[in-house]
C-alpha positions in Angstrom: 10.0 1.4 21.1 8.1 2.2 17.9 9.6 4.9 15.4 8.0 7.9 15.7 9.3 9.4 12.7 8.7 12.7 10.7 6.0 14.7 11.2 2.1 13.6 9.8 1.6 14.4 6.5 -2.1 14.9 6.6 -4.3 14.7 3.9 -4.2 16.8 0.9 -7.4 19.5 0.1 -10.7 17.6 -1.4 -12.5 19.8 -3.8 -13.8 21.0 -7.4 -10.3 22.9 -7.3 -7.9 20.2 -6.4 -6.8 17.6 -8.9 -4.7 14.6 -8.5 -1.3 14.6 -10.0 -1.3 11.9 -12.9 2.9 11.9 -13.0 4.4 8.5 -12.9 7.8 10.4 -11.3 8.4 8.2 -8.5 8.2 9.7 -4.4 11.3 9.4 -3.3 12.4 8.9 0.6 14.1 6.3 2.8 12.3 4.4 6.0 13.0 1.7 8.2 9.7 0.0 7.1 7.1 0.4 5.2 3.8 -0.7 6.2 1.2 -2.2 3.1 -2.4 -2.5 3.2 -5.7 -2.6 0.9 -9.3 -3.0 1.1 -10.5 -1.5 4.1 -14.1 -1.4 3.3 -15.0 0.9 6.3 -17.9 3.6 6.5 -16.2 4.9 9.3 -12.3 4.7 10.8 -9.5 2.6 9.8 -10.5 -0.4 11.3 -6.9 -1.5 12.0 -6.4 -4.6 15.1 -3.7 -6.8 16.5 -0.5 -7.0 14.4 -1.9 -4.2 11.5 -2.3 -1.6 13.8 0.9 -1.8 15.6 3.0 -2.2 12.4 0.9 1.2 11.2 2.0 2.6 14.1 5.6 1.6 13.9 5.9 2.5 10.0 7.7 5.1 8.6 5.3 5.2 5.5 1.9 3.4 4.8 1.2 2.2 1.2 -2.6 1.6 0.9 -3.4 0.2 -2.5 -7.3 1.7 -2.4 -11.0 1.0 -1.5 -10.9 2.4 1.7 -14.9 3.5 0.7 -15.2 6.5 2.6 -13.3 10.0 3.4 -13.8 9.1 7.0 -11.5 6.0 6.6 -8.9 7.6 4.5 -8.8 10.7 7.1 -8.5 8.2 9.7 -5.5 6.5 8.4 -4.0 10.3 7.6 -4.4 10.6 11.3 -2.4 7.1 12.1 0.2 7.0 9.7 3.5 8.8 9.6 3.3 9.5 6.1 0.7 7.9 3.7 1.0 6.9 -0.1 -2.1 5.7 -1.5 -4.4 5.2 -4.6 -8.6 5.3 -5.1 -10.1 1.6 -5.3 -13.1 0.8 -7.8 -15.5 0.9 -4.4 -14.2 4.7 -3.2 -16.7 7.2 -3.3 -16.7 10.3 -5.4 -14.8 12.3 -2.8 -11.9 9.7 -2.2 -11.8 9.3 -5.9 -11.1 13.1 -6.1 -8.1 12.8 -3.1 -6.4 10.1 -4.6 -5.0 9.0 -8.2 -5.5 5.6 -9.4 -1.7 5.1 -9.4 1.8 6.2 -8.2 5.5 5.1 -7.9 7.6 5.4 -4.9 10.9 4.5 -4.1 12.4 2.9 -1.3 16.1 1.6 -0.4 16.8 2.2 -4.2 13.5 -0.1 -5.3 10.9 1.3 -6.9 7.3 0.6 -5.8 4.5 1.0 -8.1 0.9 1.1 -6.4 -2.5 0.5 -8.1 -5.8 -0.7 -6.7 -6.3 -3.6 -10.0 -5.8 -3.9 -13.3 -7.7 -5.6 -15.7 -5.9 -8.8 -17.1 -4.5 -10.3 -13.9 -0.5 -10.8 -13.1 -0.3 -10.6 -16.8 -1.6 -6.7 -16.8 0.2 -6.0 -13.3 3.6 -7.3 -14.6 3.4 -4.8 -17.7 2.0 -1.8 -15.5 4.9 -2.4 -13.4 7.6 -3.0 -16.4 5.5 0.3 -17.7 6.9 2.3 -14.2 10.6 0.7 -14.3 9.0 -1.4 -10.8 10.6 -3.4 -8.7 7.6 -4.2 -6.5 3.9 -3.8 -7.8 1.6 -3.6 -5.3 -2.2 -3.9 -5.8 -5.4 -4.8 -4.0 -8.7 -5.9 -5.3 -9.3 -9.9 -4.2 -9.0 -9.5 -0.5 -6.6 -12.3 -1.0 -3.1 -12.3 0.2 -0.4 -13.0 -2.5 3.3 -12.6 -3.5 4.3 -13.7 -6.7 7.6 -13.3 -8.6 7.8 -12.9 -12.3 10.5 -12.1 -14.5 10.3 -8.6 -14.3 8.7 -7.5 -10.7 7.5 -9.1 -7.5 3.6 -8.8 -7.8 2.5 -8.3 -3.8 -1.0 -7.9 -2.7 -1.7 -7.6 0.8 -5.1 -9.0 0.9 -7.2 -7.4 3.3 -6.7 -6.2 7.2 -10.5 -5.9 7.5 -12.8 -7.5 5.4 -11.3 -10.6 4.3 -14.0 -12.6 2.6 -12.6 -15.9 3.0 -9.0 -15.7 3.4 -6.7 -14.9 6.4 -7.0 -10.7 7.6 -3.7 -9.9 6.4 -1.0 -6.6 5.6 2.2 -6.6 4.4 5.7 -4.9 5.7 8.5 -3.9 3.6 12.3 -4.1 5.7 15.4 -2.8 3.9 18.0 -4.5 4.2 21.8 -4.3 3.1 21.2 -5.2 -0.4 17.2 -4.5 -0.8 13.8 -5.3 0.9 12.7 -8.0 2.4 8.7 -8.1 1.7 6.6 -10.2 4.5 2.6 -10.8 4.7 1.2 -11.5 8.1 -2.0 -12.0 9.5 -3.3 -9.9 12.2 -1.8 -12.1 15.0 1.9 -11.4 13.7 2.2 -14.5 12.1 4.1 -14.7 8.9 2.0 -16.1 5.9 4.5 -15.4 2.8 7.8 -13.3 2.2 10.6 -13.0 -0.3 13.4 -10.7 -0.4 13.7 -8.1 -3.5 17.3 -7.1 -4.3 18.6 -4.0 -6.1 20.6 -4.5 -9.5 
């Protein structure tokens, strides 16, 4: 049976008046998974199927590392998720842009996650705007293509893209805690496993 867990956190105010926080203090909270997604491209819901869906459903928390394009598709993952931690993408409109913040830090089963859509300068940029957040995990977006990379000081993961893949396989990412940190795995849409690792705490 799927974990219902707290109640929604729905989206915050959009508006001349409201500003996103620019803090890099970390959101703290503990979950029995954490469900990770990017580039949904959508003009109009969330345009989650198959394997994303359910593990949106079943999630705790949803990281969403940007470029969902429009407010209806941020809204409509507000309305599906739990609780929701996301960033603006280079391909958000004005008024996800003003939602949003290009960055944040989280923390999960005593990791810390920190969440941007891209930075310029590849793993090499990632690793330092990680080491710049005391991350554990960086999580970006951007290529549409899945990856999980290990350097020496984070795990770079990018979730590729549930719905617009250009190329490579539809794909999302889950974050398990285990006894002595997270286990990160990247599936397709059919459930089946593409790349994992396990992250431990210090």
């Amino acid at each position: 049976m799927a974990y219902s867990g707290p109640p929604k956190h729905h989206a915050q105010p959009s508006g001349p008046h409201h500003r996103p926080q620019r803090s890099h203090a970390p959101t703290h909270y503990a979950t029995p998974m954490i469900a990770v997604l990017a580039d949904t491209h959508s003009d109009t819901d969330h345009a989650l199927t198959g394997h994303a869906r359910q593990a949106v459903a079943d999630a705790d928390a949803v990281v969403h590392a940007g470029d969902f394009t429009t407010e209806s598709s941020l809204d409509a993952f507000h309305d599906a998720a739990t609780r929701l931690h996301a960033v603006h993408g280079n391909a958000d409109s004005p008024a996800v842009r003003d939602r949003l913040p290009p960055a944040r830090t989280i923390t999960t089963a005593g990791l810390r996650i920190a969440l941007t859509h891209r930075e310029p300068g590849g793993d090499t940029a990632l690793s330092l705007f990680g080491r710049e957040r005391g991350a554990d995990i960086v999580v970006s977006g951007h290529t549409h293509t899945p990856t999980l990379t290990t350097t020496p000081t984070a795990v770079l993961l990018n979730p590729g893209s549930h719905a617009d893949p250009r190329g490579s396989p539809a794909a999302h990412a889950t974050l398990h805690p285990t006894d002595h940190g997270v286990r990160i795995a990247i599936s397709t849409r059919d459930g089946d496993t593409i790349r994992s690792t396990h992250v431990s705490r210090d």
